[in-house]
N, C-alpha and C positions, 0 to 999 in steps of 0.2 A: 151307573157311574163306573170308569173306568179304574179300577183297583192301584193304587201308587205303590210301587217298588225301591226300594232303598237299592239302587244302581251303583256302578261304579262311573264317577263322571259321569252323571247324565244328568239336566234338572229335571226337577220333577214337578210336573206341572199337570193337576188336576182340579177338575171344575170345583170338590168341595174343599180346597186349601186355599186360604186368604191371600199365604206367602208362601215365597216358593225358594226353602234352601236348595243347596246346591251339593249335592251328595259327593263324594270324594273318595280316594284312598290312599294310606299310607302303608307303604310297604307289601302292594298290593290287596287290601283291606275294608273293607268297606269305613266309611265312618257315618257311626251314630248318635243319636241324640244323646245327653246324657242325663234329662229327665223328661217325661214327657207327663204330663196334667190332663185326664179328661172328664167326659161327662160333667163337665162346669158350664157357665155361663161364663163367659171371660169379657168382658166390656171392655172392650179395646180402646177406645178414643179417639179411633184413626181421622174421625170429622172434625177439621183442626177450624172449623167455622164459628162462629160467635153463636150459631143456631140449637135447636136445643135435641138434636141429634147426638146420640150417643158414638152415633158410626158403626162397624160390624159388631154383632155380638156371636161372639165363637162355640164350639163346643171344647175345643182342646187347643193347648200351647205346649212347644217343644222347647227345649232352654239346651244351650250348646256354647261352652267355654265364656259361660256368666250371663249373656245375651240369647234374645229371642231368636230362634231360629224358624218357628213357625208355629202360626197362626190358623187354625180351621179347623173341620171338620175328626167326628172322632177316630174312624179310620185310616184318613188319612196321615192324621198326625199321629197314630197308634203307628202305623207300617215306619217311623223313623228309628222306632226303638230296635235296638240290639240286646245281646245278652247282658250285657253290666247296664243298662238302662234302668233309673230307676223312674217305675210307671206309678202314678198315684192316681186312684178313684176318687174323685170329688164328690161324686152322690149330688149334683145337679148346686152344689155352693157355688153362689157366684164370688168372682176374678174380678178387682180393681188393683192397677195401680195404687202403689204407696202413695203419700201425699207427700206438698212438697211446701215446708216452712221459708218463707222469702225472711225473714225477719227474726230469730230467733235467739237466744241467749241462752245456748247447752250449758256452756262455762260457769253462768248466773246461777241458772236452777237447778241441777243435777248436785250440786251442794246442800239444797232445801228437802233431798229428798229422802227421810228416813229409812228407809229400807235399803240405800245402799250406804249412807254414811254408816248406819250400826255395822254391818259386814263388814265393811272394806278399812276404816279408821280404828286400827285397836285402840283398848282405854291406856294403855300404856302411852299411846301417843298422844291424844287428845281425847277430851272427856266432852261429848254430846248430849245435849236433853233438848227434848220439842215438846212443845204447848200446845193445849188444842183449846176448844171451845169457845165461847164470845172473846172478843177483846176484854171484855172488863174482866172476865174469871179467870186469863190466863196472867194480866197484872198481877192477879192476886194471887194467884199459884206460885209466879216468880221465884220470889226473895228466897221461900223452902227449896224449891229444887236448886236454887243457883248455889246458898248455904251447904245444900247437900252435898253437890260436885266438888264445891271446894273442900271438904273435906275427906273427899277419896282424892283430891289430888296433889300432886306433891309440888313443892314451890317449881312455879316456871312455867306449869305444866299448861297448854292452852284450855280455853274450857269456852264450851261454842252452844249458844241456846236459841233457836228459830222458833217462831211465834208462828202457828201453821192458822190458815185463812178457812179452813175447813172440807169435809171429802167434797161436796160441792160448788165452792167456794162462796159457801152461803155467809161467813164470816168478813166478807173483801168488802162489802159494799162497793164507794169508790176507791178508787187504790191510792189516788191524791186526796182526797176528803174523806175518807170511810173513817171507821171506828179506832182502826191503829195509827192514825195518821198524828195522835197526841200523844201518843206513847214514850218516845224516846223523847228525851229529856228532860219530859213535864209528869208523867206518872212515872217513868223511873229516870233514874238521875245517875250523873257520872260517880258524882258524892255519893250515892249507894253504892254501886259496884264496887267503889274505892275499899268503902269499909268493909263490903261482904268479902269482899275477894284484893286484897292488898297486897298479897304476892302470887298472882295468877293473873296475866293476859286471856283476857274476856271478851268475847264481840259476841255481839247478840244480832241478829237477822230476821227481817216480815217476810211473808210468803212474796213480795214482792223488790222491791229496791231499797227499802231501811237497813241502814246499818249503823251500830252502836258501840261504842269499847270504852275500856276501862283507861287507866292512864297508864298501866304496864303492858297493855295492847298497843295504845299509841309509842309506847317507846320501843317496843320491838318493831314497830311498823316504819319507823324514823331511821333504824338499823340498815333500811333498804333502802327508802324513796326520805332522805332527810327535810324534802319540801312537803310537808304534811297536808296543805294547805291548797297547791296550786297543780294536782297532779291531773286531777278528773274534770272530765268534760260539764256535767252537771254536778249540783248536791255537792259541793265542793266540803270535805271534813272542815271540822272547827274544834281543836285541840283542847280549848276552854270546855265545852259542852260536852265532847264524846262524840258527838255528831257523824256520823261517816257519808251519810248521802250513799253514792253508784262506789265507795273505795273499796269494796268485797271482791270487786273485781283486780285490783291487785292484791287486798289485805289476805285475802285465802289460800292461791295459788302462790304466790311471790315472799308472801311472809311466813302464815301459817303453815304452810306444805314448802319452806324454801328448802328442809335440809331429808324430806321425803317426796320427791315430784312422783316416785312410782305409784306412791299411794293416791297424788294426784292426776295423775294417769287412768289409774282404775278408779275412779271416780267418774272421769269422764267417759273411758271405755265405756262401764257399765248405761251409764245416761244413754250414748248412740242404741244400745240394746234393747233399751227399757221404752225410748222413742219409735224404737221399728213397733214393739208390740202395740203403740198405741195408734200406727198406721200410718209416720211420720218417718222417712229415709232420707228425705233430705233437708238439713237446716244450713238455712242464709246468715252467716252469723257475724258481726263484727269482731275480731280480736284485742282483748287491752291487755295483756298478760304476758311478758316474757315466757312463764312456765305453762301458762297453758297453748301458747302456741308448741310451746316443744312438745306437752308433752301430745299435742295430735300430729307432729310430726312423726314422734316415736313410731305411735300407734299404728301411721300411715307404711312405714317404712316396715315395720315386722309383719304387714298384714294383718291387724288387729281389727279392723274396725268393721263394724256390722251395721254402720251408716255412711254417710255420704257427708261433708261438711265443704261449703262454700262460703269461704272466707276474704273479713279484710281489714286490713286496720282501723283500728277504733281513737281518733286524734282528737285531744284537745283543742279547741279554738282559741283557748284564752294564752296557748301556752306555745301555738305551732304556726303564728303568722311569720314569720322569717323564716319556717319549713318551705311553705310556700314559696317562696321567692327564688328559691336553687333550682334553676331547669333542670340540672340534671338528677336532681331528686324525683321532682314530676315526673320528670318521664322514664325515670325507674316503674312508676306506681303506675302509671298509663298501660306505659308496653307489658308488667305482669298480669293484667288480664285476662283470664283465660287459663294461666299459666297451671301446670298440677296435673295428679292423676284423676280418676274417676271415682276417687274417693276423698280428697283435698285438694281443690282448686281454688284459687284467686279470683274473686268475682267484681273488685272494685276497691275502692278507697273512701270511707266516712268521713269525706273533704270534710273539716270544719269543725269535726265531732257530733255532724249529724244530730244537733239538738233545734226543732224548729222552734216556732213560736206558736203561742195561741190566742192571736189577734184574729177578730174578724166583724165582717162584714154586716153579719144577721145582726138584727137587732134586738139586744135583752127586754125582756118583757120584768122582769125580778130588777131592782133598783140599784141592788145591791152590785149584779152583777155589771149594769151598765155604769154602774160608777168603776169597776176594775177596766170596764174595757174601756173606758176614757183615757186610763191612765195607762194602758197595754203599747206596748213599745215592741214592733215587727224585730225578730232577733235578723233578718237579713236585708233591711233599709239598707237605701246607700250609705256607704262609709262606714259598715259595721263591719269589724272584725269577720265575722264567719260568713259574710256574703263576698267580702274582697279575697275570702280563700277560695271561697267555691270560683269566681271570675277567672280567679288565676289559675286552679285546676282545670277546669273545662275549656280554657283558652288554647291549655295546653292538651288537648285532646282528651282531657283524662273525664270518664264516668260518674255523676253524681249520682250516689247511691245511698240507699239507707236512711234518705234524712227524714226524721220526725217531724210529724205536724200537726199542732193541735189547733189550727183553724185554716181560714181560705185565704189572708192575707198575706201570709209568709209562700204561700202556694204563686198568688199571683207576683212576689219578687223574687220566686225558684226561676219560673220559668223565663221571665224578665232576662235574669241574669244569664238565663241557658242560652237564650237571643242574643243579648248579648255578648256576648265570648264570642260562639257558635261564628257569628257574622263577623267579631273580628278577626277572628281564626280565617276566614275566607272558606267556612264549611258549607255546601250546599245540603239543600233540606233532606237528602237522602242521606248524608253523610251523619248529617244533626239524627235521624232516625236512627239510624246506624249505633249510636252509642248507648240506646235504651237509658238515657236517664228515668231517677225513678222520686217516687218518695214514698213514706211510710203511712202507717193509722187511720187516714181518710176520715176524720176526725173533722165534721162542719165544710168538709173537701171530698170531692172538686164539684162545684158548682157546675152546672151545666156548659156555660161558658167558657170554664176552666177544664171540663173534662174533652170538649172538643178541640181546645189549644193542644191539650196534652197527646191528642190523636194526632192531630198535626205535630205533633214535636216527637212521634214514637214514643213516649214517655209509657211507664209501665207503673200502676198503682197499686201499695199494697192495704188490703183490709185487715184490721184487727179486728176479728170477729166479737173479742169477749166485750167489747167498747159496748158492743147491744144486750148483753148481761148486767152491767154494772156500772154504767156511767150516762146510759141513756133518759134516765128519771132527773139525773141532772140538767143534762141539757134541754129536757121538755120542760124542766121548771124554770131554767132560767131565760130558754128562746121559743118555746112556744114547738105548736104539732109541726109546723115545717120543718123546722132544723132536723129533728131527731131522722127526717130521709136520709139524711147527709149523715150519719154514723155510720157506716162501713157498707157506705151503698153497690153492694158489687152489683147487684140486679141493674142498675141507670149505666152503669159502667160496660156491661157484658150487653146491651141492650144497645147502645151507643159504639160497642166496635174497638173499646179503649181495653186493651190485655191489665188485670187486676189481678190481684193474687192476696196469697192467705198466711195468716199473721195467728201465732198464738199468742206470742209473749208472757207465758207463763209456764210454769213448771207446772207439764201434766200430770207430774206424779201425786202433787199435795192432794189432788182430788180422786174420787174414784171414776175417773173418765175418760173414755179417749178421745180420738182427734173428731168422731162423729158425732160427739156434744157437743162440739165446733158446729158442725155442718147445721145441726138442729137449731140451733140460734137465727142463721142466717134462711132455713126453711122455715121458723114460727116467729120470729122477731119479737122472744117473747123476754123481758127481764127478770132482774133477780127479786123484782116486785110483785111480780105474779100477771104483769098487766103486756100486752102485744102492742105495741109502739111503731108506727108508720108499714100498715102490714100491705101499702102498697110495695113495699119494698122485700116481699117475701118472695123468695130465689125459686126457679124451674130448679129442681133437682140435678139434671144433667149439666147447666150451664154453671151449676156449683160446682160441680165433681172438674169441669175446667176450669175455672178457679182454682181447685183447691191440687191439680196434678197438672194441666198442659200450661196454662200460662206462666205458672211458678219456673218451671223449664225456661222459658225464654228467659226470667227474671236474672236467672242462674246461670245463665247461658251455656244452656245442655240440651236445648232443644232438638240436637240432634239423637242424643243416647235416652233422653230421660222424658217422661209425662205422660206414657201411651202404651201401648202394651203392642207394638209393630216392630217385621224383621230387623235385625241390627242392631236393636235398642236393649239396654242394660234388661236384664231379667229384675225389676223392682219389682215386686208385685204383693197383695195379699188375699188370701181366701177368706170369705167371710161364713157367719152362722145364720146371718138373715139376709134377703136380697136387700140391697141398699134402693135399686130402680124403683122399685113396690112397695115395701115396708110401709104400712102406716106414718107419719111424719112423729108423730109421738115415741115410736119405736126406734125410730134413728139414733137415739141416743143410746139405748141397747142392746147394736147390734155388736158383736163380738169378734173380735178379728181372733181364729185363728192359729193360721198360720203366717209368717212375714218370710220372704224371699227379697235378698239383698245380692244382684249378681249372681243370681240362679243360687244363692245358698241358703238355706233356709236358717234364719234367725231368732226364730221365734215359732215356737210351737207347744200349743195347751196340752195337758195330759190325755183328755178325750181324744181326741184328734190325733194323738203319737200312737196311743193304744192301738186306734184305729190303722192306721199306716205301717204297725210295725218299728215303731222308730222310736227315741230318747225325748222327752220334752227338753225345750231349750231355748236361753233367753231369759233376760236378767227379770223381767218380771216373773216369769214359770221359778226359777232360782231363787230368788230373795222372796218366794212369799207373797207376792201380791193377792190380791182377790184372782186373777187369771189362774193362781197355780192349781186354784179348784177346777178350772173347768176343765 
């Protein structure tokens, strides 16, 4: 093989390089790489087919002003480096792409997450305590710690208590019927709080979407949003009960953090950080928050952020049907797609507030259940409020995104509705592809029938993987072994030609696990029951890791910078401790990332591995203490 020379203005083009930069100088100069990675396995992805080809797999990559500059062989890609080149030895660990969150709530979870509220929140500002253990022993822990806080706090003071689901989330059962699902208002009570804590604003939080407050919370909360009642899309609070439902999404950043947003800043800073380590760079995430969009604007603007955030507004339906009806608001929200750096961009609009239904078709075997679903009302029937938004948005060109869906009913009047606009808009079927509408959960969805409409419509479908953890024993109890295929079928999907993509929807910090506890679910389809459930539907490995990096890209619409490890594309990437290709299926869940590269920077780096390289550990889990900062 002919030996490649780092030239002035020449390419350079040899048989063992995948890609081929293009060597340059400045000021007479040569110009080089500015890091170059070898002796790895680097699994590129460049096979952008539905097939179960991984594509080239590399020895070495070159990273040059945040982006891949090349692709191949170890010599080759060794002759780019120059004296300030910084070279790293991989020692044969293989190279994935970061993963990419279609569906995610930074905002949500990165609040739940103990190790960075203790850091970042002095007790001077607010006073935090978290629960651990069954539901029932953390009821009963309560009353002491809450007693407690309030007496280190001074009147006024906020005082914030999160019920943690467990390192595994062996505690979550279902997150709508599980064990915390009685908790707020019925084992504790607003009349409790009242008298535990009578001059402190109190909200209490489940590892998932609960939330609870005192009545001196609700009157600071009233301070801001004086409609208590009609602000949120679901779970709407109820002032009598304490009740808060999804209102943590303004009660924390908008009320609790209104007169410190830096602290809310660094809250969510650290969250982008703590997510690269878990091998997650980019979250698709809806925004409801005044201060949490500033404060990732801040972030965006100082160069702060060690992730990537595709965002969009998060709208009411009950609150925003006359939004709708202002063209020139639509098409405010149409034309900013796209719009952003390569660290916060504009991905779409939550026409409607993106809350689906969970009507469907299959038939309850459980009596109990088919008596709910007799009485189950499609949230996007004709004449419903949030289906005459979606018409009106998509009429007017604009993206349906985002929307949840807890069966195949609401799915067949998505797409209904996408028909129609689409055709009254006078859009032909490319144009209709063209928009990548999408929906969320795949949740009893898409039906075969429905996952071929959605090929035909370009539609783009997202899996929540954890549904086959803890909510699959449900739906086999109540519809029988078929249904449970349809729980976050991405293998029928990836196998049928329909672009799927990957959902955590939870804060991966409450657990001790990364995003490839994810991936393990949908390789052993195994629940939180111990039992394997429709193991026809257990994923090729490769056709996961598209799922779970190149289709996410398109979702996001970065398929040209993001999902693959090829010339010109963002440097995302992470090193791992085990091959992910190989690994036993059992061991997928601990394999250990690492190193995280965000824009050729590195983000995230364990101790072992810094020793090794010469270099500082770094990254909010290595910093705050995680179980990583051991390794």
């Amino acid at each position: 093989m002919k030996k490649c020379m780092a030239l002035r203005i020449v390419t350079i083009l040899c048989s063992g390089i995948l890609s081929f930069p293009q060597a340059s100088h400045t000021a007479g100069r040569v110009v080089y790489a500015d890091m170059v990675l070898y002796n790895g396995k680097v699994v590129t992805l460049n096979d952008h087919s539905f097939g179960t080809s991984p594509g080239t797999v590399a020895q070495a990559l070159a990273i040059k002003d945040g982006k891949i500059w090349a692709v191949g062989g170890n010599a080759e890609v060794r002759d780019l480096a120059g004296p300030a080149t910084k070279s790293i030895d991989l020692k044969g660990r293989t190279v994935l792409p970061t993963f990419i969150d279609t569906h995610e709530h930074p905002a949500d979870w990165d609040p739940l997450n103990p190790y960075i509220l203790k850091k970042v929140v002095p007790e001077n500002y607010a006073l935090q305590g978290f629960l651990e253990g069954p539901a029932a022993e953390q009821v009963k822990q309560f009353p002491d710690l809450l007693a407690g806080l309030v007496k280190k706090a001074r009147p006024g003071q906020w005082i914030r208590i999160v019920f943690l689901y467990g390192k595994g989330y062996e505690h979550e059962g279902d997150a709508y019927e599980g064990p915390f699902n009685n908790v707020f208002g019925k084992q504790i009570t607003k009349q409790q709080l009242d008298q535990i804590a009578p001059n402190n604003p109190v909200v209490l939080r489940t590892s998932f979407t609960g939330t609870f407050y005192n009545q001196k919370a609700i009157e600071e909360f009233k301070k801001v949003y004086p409609d208590f009642s009609k602000l949120f899309w679901s779970g709407n609070p109820d002032e009598k009960t304490g009740e808060g439902g999804l209102s943590y999404r303004q009660s924390e950043p908008d009320v609790m953090f209104k007169d410190r947003v830096d602290l809310w800043m660094e809250i969510l800073k650290k969250g982008l950080s703590w997510s690269a380590g878990v091998g997650i760079t980019t979250n698709g995430t809806l925004l409801h928050s005044f201060n949490t969009l500033k404060a990732y604007k801040m972030m965006e603007k100082r160069g702060e952020m060690d992730g990537r955030i595709a965002w969009g507004y998060g709208l009411n339906p009950l609150v925003t049907k006359e939004f709708f009806q202002y063209p020139y608001i639509v098409a405010d929200l149409v034309m900013r797609e796209g719009e952003g750096s390569d660290y916060m961009w504009y991905y779409g609009t939550g026409a409607a507030g993106s809350a689906g239904g969970s009507c469907t078709t299959f038939s309850a075997v459980n009596p109990e259940e088919a008596k709910k679903q007799a009485n189950c009302r499609p949230s996007l029937a004709p004449g419903t409020v949030q289906g005459e938004n979606l018409y009106t948005f998509a009429r007017m060109g604009g993206r349906i995104m985002g929307y949840h869906q807890g069966g195949d009913i609401d799915v067949d009047n998505l797409m209904e509705i996408i028909e129609r606009a689409s055709g009254d808009a006078g859009l032909t079927p490319e144009e209709i592809r063209s928009r990548r509408h999408t929906w969320d959960h795949a949740i009893l969805s898409p039906r075969q029938d429905q996952a071929e409409r959605a090929k035909k419509l370009g539609m783009i479908v997202g899996n929540r993987f954890i549904d086959i953890w803890n909510t699959t024993p449900r739906y086999f109890r109540n519809y029988g072994e078929r249904a449970v295929q349809f729980i976050s079928p991405a293998k029928m999907l990836n196998e049928m030609g329909v672009m799927n993509t990957f959902e955590v929807d939870r804060s991966l910090a409450i657990g001790d696990v990364n995003a490839f506890w994810y991936l393990w679910l949908q390789l052993k389809r195994q629940s939180l029951d111990g039992k394997v459930y429709a193991p026809n539907m257990v994923m090729d490995r490769v056709q996961l890791l598209k799922t779970v990096s190149l289709w996410g890209a398109y979702y996001v619409l970065k398929e040209d910078v993001l999902g693959s490890l090829e010339t010109g594309k963002l440097a995302d990437f992470m090193v791992l401790d085990k091959d992910y290709l190989t690994a036993p299926v059992d061991e997928v869940p601990n394999i250990r990332i690492m190193m995280t590269l965000v824009g050729g920077k590195i983000v995230h780096l364990v101790p072992s591995l810094a020793r090794e390289l010469g270099l500082q550990p770094t990254g909010a889990q290595v910093e705050l203490g995680s179980p990583a900062a051991k390794w």
